[in-house]
C-alpha positions in Angstrom: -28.3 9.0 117.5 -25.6 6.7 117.3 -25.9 3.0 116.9 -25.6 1.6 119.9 -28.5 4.0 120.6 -30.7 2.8 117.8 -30.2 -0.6 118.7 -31.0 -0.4 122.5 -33.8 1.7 121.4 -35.3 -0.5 118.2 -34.1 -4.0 119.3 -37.9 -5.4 118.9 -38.0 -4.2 115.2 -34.8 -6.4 114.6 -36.7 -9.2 116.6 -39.5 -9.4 114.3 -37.6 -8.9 111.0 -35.5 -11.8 111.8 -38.7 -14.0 112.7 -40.3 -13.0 109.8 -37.2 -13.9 108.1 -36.6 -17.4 110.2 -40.0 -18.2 111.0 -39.8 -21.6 109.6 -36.8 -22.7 111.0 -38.3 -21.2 114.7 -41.2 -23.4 114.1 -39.5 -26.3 113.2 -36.8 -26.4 116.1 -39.3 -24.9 118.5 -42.5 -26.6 117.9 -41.7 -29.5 115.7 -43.7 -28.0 113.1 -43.3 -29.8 109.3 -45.4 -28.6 106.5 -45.8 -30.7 103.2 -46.8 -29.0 100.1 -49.7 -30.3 98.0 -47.4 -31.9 95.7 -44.8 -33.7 97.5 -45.4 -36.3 100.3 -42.8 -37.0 103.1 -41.0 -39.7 104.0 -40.0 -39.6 108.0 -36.4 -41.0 109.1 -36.4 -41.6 113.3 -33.4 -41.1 114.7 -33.6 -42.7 118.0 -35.6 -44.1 120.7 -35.1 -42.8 124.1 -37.1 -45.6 125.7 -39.3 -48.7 124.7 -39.1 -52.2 123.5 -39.4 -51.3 119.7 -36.1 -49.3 119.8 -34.0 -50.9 117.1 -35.4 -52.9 113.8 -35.6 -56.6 113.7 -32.7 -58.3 112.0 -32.8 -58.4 108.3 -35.5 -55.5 108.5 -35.4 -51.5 106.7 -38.4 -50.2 106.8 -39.4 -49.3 110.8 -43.4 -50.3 111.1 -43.8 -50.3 114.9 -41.9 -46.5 115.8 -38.1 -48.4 115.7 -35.2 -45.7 114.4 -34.9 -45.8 110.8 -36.6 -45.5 107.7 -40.3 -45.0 108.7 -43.8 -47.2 106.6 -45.6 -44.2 107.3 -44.9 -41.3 105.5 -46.6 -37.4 105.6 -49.2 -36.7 103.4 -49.7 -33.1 101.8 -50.8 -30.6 105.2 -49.0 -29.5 108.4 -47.7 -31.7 110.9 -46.5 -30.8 114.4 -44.2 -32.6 117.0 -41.9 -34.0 114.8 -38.8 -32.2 116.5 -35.9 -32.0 114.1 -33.2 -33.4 116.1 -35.7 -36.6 116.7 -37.2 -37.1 112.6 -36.0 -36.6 109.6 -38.4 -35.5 106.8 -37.4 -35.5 103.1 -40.0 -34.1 100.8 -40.4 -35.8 97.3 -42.7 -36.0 94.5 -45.7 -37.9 93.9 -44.8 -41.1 91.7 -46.3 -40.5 88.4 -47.5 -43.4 85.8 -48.0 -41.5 82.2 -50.5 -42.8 79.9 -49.7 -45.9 78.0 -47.2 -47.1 80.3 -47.0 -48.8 84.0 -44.9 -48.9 86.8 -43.0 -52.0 87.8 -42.4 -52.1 91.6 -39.5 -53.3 93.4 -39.6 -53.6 97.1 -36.7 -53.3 99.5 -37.8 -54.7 102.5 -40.5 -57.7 103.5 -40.9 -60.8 103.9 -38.6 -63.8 102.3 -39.8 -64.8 98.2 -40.3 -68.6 98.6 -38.0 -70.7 97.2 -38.6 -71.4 93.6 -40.4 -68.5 92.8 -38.9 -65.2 91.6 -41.8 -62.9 91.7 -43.5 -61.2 95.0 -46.9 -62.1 95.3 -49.8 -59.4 95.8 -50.4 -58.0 99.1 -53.3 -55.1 99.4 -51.3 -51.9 100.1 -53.7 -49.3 98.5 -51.1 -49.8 95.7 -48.2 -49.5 97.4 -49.2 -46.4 98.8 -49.6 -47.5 102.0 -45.9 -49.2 103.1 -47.0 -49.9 106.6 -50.0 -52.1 105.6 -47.8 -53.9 102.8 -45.5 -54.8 105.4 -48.2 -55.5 108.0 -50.2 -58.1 105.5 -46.8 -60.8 104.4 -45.6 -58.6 101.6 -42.3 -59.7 99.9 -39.3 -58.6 98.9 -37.9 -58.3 95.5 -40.0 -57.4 92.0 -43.8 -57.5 92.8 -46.5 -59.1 90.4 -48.5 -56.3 91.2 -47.9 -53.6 88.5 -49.1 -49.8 89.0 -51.1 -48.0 86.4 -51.6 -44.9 84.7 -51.8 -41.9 87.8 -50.2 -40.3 90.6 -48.6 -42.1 93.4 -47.4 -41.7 97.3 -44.5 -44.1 97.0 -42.6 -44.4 99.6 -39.0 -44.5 98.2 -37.6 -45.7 101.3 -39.2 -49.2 100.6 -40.2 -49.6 96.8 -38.5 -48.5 93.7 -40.2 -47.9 90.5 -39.7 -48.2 87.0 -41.5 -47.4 84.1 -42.5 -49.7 81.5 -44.4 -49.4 78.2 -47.7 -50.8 78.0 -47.7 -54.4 75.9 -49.5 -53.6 72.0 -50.2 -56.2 70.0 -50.5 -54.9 66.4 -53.0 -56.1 63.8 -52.8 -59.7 62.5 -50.6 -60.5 65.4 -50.8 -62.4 67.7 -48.8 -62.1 71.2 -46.9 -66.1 72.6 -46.2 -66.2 76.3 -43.6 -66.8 78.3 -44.2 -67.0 81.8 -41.5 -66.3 83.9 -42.7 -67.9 87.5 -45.0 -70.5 88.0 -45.4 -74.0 88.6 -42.6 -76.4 87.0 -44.2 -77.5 83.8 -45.2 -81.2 83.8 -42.6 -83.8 82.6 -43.4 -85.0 79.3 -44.4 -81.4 77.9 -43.3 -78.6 76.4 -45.9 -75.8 77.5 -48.4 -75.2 80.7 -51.9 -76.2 80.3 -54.3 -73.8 79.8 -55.5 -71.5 82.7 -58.8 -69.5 83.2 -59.2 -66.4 84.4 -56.1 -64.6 84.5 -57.6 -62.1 82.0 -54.9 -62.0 79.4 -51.9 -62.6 81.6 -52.9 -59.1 83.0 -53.3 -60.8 86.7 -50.8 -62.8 87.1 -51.3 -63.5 90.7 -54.6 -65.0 89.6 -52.4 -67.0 87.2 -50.1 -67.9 89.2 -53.0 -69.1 92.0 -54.7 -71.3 89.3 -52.1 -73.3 88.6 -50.3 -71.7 86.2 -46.9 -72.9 85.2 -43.7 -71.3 84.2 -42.4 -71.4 80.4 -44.4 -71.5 77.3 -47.9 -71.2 77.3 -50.3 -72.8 75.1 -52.4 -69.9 75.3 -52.1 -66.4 73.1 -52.7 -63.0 72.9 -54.9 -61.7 69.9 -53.9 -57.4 68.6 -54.8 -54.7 71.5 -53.3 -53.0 74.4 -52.7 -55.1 77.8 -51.2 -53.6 81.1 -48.8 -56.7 81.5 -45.9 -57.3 83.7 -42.9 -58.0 81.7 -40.5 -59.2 85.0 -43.6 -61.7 85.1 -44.2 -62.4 81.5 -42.5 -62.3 77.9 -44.0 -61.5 74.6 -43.5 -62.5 71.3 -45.0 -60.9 68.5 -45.9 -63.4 65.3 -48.5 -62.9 62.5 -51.1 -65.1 62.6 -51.5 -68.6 60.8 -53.4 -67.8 57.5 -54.7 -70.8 55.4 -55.1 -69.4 51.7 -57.9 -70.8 50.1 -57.5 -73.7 48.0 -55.6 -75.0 50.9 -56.2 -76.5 54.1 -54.2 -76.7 57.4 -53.4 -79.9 58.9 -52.7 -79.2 62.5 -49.9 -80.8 64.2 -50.3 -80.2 68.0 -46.7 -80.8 70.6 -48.8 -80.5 73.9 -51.3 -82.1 75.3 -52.7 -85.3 76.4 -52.3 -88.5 74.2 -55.6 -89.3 72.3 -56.8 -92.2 70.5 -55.8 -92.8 66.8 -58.9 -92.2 65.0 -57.4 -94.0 61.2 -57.7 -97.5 62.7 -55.4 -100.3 62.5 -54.9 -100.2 58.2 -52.9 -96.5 58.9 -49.9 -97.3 60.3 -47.9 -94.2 59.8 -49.0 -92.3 62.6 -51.4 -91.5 64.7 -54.2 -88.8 63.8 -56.2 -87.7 66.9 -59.4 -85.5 67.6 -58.9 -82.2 68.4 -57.3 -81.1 71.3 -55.1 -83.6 71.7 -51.1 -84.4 70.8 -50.4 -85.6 67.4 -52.2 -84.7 64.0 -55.5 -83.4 64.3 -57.8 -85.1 62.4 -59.7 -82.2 61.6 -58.2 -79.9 59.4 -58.7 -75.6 59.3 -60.0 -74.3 56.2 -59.1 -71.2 54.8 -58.9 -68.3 57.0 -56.9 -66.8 59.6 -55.9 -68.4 62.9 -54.2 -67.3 66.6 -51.7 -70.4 66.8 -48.8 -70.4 68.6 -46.4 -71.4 66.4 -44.0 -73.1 69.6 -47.2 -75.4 70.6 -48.5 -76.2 67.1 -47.5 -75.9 63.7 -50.1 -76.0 60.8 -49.5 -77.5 57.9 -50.7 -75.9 54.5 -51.8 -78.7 52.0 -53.3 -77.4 48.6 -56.7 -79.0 47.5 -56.6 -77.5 44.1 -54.8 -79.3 41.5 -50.9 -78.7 41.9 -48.4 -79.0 38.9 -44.8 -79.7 39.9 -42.3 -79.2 37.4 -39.0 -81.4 36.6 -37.8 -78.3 34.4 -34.7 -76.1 35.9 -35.9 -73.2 34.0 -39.6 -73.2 35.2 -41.0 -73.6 39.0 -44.2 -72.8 40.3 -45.4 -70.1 42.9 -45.9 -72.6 45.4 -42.1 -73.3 45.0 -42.5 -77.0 46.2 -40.7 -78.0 42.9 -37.8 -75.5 43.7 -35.2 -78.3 43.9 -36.9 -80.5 41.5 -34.7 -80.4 37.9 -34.8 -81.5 34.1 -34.3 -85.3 34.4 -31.8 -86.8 32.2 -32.0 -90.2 31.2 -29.6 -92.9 29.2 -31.4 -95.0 25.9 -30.8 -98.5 25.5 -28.4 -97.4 22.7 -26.3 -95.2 25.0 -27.2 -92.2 23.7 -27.9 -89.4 27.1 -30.8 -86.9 26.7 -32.8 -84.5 29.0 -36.6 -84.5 29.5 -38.7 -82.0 30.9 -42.0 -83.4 33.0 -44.9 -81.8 34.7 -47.0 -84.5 37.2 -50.2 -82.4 38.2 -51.4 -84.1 41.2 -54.4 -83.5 43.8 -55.0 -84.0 47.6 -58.6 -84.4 49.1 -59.1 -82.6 52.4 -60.0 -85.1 54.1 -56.7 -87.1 53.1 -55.0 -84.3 53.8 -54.0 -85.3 57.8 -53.0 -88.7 56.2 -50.5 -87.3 54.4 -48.8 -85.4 56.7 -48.6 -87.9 59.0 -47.2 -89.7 56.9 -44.5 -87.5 55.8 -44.6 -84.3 57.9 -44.7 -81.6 55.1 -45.7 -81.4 51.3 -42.2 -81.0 50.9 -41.4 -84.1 51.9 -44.1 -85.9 49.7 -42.4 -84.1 46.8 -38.6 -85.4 47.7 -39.4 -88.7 49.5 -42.6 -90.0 47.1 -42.8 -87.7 44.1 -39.2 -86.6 42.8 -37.7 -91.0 43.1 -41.1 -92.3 41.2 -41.2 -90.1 38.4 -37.4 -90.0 37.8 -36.9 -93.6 38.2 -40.0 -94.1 36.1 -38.5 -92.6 33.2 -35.3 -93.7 33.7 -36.0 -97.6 33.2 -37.9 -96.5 30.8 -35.7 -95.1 28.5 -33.3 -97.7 28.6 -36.1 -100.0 27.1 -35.9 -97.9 23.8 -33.6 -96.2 21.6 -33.6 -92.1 21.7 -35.4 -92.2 18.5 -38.1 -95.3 19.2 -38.3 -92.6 22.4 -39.2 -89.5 20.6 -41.5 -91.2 18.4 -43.8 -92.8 21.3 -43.8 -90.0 23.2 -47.4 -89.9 23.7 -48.0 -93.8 24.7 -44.9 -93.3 27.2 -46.8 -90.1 28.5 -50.1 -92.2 28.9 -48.3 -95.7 30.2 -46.3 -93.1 33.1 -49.6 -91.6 34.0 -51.2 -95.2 34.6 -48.1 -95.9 36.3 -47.5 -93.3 38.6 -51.0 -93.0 39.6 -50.9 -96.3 41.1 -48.3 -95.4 43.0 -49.7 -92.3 44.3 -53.0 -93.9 45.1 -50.9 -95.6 47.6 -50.0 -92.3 49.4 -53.3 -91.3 49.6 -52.4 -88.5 46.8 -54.4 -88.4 43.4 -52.5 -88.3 40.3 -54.5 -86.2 37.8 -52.0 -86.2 34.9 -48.5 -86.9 33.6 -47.0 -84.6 31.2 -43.6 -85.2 29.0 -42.4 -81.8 28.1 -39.5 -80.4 25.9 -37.2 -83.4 25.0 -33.7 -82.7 24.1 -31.8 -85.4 22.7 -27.6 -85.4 21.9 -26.8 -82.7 20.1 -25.0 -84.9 17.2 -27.8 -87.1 17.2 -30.3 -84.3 17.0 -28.4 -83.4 14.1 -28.7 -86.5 12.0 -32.3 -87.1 12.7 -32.5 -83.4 11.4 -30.6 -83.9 8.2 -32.8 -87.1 8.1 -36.2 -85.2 8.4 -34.9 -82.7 5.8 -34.2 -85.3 3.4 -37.4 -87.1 4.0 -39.0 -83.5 3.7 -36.9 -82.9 0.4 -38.2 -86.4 -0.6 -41.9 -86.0 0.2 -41.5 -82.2 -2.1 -39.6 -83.8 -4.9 -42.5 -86.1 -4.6 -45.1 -83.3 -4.8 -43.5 -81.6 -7.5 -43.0 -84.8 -9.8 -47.0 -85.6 -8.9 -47.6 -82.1 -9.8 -45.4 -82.6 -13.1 -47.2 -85.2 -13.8 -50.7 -84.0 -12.9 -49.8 -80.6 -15.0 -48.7 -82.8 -18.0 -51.9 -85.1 -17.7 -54.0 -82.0 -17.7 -52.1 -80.4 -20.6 -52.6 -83.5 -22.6 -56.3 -83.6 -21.3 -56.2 -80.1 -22.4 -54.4 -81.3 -25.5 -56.7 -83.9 -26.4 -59.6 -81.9 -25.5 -58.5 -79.1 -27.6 -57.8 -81.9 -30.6 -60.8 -83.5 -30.2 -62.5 -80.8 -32.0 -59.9 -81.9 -34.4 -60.8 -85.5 -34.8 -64.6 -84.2 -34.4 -63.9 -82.3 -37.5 -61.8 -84.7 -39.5 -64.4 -87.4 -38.2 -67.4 -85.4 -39.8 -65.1 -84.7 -42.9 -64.2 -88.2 -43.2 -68.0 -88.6 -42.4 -68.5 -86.4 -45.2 -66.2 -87.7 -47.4 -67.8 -91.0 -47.3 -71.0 -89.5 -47.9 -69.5 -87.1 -50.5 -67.9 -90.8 -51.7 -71.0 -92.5 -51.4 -72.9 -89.4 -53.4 -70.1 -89.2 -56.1 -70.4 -93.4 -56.6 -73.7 -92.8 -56.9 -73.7 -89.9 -59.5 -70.4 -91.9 -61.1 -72.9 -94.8 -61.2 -75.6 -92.9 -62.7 -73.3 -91.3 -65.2 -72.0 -94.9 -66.0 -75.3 -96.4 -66.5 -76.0 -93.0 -68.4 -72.6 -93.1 -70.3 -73.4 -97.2 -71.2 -76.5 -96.4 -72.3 -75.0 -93.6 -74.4 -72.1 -96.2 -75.0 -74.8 -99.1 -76.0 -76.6 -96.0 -78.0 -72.7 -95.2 -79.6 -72.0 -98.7 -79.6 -69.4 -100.6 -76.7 -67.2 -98.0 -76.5 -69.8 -95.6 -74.3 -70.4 -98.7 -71.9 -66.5 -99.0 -71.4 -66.6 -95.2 -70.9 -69.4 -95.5 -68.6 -67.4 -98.6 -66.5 -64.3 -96.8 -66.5 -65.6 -93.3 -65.5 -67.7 -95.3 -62.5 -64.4 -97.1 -61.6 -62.5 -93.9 -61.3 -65.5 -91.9 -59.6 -65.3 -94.8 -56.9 -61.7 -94.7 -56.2 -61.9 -91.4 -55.9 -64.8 -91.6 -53.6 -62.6 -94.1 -51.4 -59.6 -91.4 -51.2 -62.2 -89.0 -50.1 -63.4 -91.0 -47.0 -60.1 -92.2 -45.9 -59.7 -88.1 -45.5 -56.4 -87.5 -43.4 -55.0 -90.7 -43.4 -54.9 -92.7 -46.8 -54.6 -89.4 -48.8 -51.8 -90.2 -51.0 -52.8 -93.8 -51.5 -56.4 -93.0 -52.3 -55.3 -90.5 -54.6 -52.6 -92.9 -56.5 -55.7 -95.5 -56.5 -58.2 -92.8 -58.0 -55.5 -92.4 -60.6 -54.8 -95.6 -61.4 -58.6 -96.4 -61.5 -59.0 -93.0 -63.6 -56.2 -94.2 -66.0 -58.1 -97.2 -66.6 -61.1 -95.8 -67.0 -59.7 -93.8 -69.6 -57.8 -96.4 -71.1 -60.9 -98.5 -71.3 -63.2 -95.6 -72.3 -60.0 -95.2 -75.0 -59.9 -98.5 -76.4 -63.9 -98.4 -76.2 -64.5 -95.5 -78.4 -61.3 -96.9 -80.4 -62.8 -100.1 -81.3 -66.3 -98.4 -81.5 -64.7 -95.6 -84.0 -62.9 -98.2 -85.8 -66.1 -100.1 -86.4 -67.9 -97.2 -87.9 -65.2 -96.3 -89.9 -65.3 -99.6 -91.2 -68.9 -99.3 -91.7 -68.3 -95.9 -92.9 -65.7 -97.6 -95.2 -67.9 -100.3 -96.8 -71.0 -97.6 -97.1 -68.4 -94.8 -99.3 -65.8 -96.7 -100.2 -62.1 -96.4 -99.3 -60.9 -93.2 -101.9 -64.0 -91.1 -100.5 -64.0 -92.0 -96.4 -60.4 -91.4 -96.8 -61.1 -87.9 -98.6 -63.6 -87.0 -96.4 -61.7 -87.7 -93.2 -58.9 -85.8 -94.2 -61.4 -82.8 -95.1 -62.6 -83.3 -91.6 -59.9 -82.9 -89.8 -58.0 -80.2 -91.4 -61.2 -78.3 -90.6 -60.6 -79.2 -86.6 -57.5 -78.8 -87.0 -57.3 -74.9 -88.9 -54.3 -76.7 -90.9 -53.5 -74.5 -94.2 -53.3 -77.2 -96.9 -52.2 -74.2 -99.7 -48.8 -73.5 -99.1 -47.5 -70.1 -99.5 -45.4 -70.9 -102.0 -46.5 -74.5 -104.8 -44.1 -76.1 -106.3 -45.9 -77.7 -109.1 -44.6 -80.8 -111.6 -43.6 -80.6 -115.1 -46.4 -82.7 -116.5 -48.8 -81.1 -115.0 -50.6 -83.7 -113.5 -52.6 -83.7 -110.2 -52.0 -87.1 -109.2 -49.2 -87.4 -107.7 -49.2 -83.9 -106.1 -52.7 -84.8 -104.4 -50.9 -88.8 -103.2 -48.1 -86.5 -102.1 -50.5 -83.8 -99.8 -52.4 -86.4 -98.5 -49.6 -88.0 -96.8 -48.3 -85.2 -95.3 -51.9 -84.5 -93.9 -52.0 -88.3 -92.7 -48.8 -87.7 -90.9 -49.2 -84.4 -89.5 -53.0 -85.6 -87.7 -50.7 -88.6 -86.4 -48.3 -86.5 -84.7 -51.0 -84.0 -82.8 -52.4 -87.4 -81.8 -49.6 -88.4 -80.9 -48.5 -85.3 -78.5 -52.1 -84.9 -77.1 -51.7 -88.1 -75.4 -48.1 -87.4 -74.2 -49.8 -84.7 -72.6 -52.8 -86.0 -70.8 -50.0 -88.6 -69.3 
């Protein structure tokens, strides 16, 4: 079988592979048929109108709503359609519009009615969100960006009429807080800075409702606190800020730009600024304690104002944490004598709460009290009042120039509504040369004050060595006291024994004859001299014993001269009772027996005659003068 025979013969086969294999374009062209899948939805372009009065759009108009050629509302759903003949519509198939979570779609329309003038935003129409073009159209809605916002899902857009954009969902982090900025609205009143505020809009979420209640274009008084919020941002800005926090030991005066005017609540004897209630515009008269606070830093601005005591420093080394002394420097000052020197001060000062609002009306900031009040009192303060004094009348009254500044700046302070707790003068650093003389001075007077303290130690060391001396002699003078003491009474004892020896010696004298009482009066004599050198001991040694022998001597002399004159009388007795030839014999027998004198010579030279006379004349002169001479050196040597 050739193929011309296979044909003829099998044409129907070929018939139904090629419908099987064109079915869909058979359908189309022969019965119109369209078939949308499940995920797509499709938007229908007419291309003419044979007959009618809706045969060509209204001027200015895209979107056909009433059958006119062009760019259909309607569009085809998922299923199957029939009619719509291919050389009539048009159908493109797309994909559902789809809204991921955490984010919203922002929809731009490109055909309705006119945006007023003024306004920038389409207001909300009810379109099944925007899923249904035709109704959109059919109920006013507008052209341009839409306040209405899709959310998380899947969407029949029609493309022909809206365009959509994602946007991230609006998060407002912890400690935030979330300023608006409305971008369509009502003009904002003249004479303020932000809208007034308007209720319920829920979080700027609805902005038609917003917009509906009033709501004005710009800065809003009203904020945002941390969380997630489906907001349009063609309809309204953010701004993410932390929120106010008022530390404790501090409050926060509130200064509020917007609102009404309200009545000054500090009376007529306040007149530098007004403080209001709550609320209002001005300075709030209440003030927010520690804590944290949602403010909106364009509409109000808080204030922080420490209620604890707070020590500002005029040091350029030192500055506290609050840093409100960060331009405040060591203050140097001139002396009446010339002479320029730095000081360092601390003024520790303290601010009721309730004067707190006071104070920043008056000046606007702590930093301001510090430049405008604090830093010209206390520098001008010590500046007049160095050049009352000298550097060194200065450093010496330090402490009644710290007390007069305190009673002086506190009354200035008072003033300000600000309590002055304390003045303090710190390091003080006079001119180096000068610092230097009143240094060599205080050495000197240092090196004074320890020569000083040495010589009063000298002298205290050589008083208690001569105490120590004295008390170490006194045991001396104790002692040669009781000797002298018993010298006296040795004296006294020996006049008494010399007394009883001289009334025994004169009675032995009397007995013997006068001699023994001269004895007796000399020996008393010399025992009482001697008894007068005794007691004056240490002192009148010498003399006492030059008067005990002289008194001695004279004793002896007398006693001498007694027994002289008494032996002389008995030998004249002796004389007249023997007779001259015999005493004289017998006293020459006498003492050549005391004496042990040989009176026979070894060798005699005997006379011629033989006679005896002259011989014994001869040997009893030389007898006579030998006793003489051993008298005679017996008392050379007793003297």
């Amino acid at each position: 079988m050739n193929a011309y025979d296979f044909i003829t013969g099998y044409w129907w086969v070929l018939v139904i592979v090629l419908s099987l294999l064109f079915y869909k374009f058979i359908l189309r062209v022969f019965f119109g048929m369209v078939m949308v899948p499940e995920n797509k939805i499709g938007l229908v372009t007419k291309k003419f109108v044979l007959v009618g009065a809706n045969r060509e759009l209204p001027d200015g108009r895209i979107i056909a709503t009433k059958g006119e050629a062009g760019f259909q509302a309607k569009t085809l759903a998922p299923g199957l359609y029939w009619g719509m003949w291919p050389w009539q519509f048009g159908v493109d198939m797309i994909a559902f519009t789809v809204i991921p979570e955490g984010k919203i779609g922002l929809v731009l329309s490109k055909d309705g009615a006119e945006i007023p003038t003024g306004r920038i935003l389409a207001r909300k129409v009810d379109s099944d969100n925007f899923q249904d073009a035709q109704k959109f159209l059919d109920n006013g809605g507008q052209r341009g960006r839409q306040t209405a916002y899709i959310t998380a899902g899947s969407y029949r857009i029609n493309s022909f009429l809206f365009d959509v954009t994602i946007a991230d969902q609006v998060i407002i982090n912890e400690n935030m807080v979330g300023i608006i900025t409305s971008l369509d609205g009502q003009p904002i009143p003249q004479g303020q800075i932000a809208g007034s505020n308007v209720e319920g809009h829920n979080n700027f979420q609805d902005i038609d409702t917003f917009m509906n209640n009033g709501g004005c274009r710009g800065l809003q008084p009203q904020v945002i606190l941390a969380g997630s919020y489906y907001i349009n941002p063609w309809a309204v800005q953010i701004e993410e800020n932390p929120m106010t926090d008022v530390p404790i030991g501090h409050v926060g005066v509130v200064i509020s730009y917007i609102g009404e005017d309200g009545k000054d609540l500090t009376g007529e004897s306040f007149k530098h600024g007004n403080i209001v209630s709550k609320g209002f515009r001005g300075v709030w008269m209440e003030p927010l304690g520690p804590g944290k606070y949602p403010i909106n830093k364009y509409t109000m601005k808080v204030e922080l104002v420490p209620t604890t005591n707070l020590v500002l420093n005029w040091a350029n080394a030192r500055s506290e944490a609050h840093m409100l002394d960060k331009n405040l420097s060591t203050i140097t000052v001139r002396s009446k004598d010339g002479f320029p020197f730095n000081l360092d001060v601390a003024q520790i000062i303290h601010i009721p709460a309730t004067e707190a609002p006071k104070v920043i009306a008056r000046f606007g900031s702590m930093g301001n009290l510090v430049s405008q009040v604090l830093e010209p009192t206390i520098g001008n303060y010590f500046r007049n009042s160095a050049q009352d004094s000298d550097v060194i009348s200065f450093l010496s009254t330090r402490k009644e120039r710290q007390s007069s500044a305190k009673e002086h700046i506190k009354a200035v302070l008072d003033d300000y509504n600000v309590n002055a707790v304390d003045t303090l003068i710190g390091d003080i650093v006079p001119p180096e040369a000068l610092m230097k003389t009143l240094t060599d001075r205080k050495i000197a007077q240092e090196e004074e004050k320890t020569y000083e303290t040495q010589r009063m130690a000298q002298e205290k060391r050589q008083g208690k060595e001569k105490e120590t001396a004295i008390a170490e002699m006194q045991k001396e003078i104790v002692k040669a006291q009781q000797s002298v003491e018993i010298s006296q009474r040795t004296a006294d004892a020996t006049v008494k024994k010399a007394e009883g020896d001289a009334t025994s010696l004169k009675l032995q004298v009397d007995a013997e004859a006068t001699a023994t009482k001269m004895r007796a009066n000399a020996e008393a004599e010399a025992t009482k001299m001697r008894a007068a050198a005794q007691a004056e001991a240490t002192k009148l040694n010498a003399s006492a014993d030059a008067e005990r022998i002289s008194k001695t001597g004279l004793a002896e002399a007398e006693k001498i001269m007694a027994v002289g004159k008494s032996t002389a009388e008995a030998y004249e007795l002796q004389v007249k009772a023997m007779g001259g030839d015999n005493f004289t014999k017998y006293k020459i027998t006498e003492e050549i027996g005391k004496g042990n004198i040989k009176i026979i010579p070894d060798l005699i030279v005997s006379g011629g005659n033989g006679s005896d006379g002259s011989l014994s004349g001869l040997m009893g002169l030389q007898l006579l003068q030998m006793i003489q001479e051993k008298k005679a050196n017996k008392e050379e040597s007793k003297n």
